[in-house]
C-alpha positions, 0 to 999 in steps of 0.5 A: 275353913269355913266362915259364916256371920258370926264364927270362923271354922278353922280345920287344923288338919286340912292346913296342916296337909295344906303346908305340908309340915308341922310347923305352927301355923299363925293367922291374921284374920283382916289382913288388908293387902297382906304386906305384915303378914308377908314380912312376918313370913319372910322374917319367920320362914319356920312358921306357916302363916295364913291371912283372912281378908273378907275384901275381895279388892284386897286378896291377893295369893302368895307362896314364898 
């Protein structure tokens, strides 16, 4: 996945490799600290979620 000013590059292979299933994959771009994207993983354990946040002071990493 790849981010420049005005795209976002986003290789459905590698993620898919990454979570090691088939599962859809749903992305929230400007997740701030991550908590609906978090609820909608425990509520929704079938699909695999990933979140951007350009912050740095708001990333944070979580495997469930």
């Amino acid at each position: 996945m790849s981010i420049t000013d005005n795209e976002l590059v986003v290789d459905y292979d590698l993620l898919t490799n990454l979570f090691d299933n088939n599962n859809p994959i749903h992305m929230e771009i400007g997740m701030g600290k991550g908590d609906f994207i978090l609820n909608m993983a425990i509520k929704y354990p079938n699909i695999n979620f990933v979140g951007i946040e350009k912050y740095n002071e708001l990333r944070k990493e979580v495997n469930i």
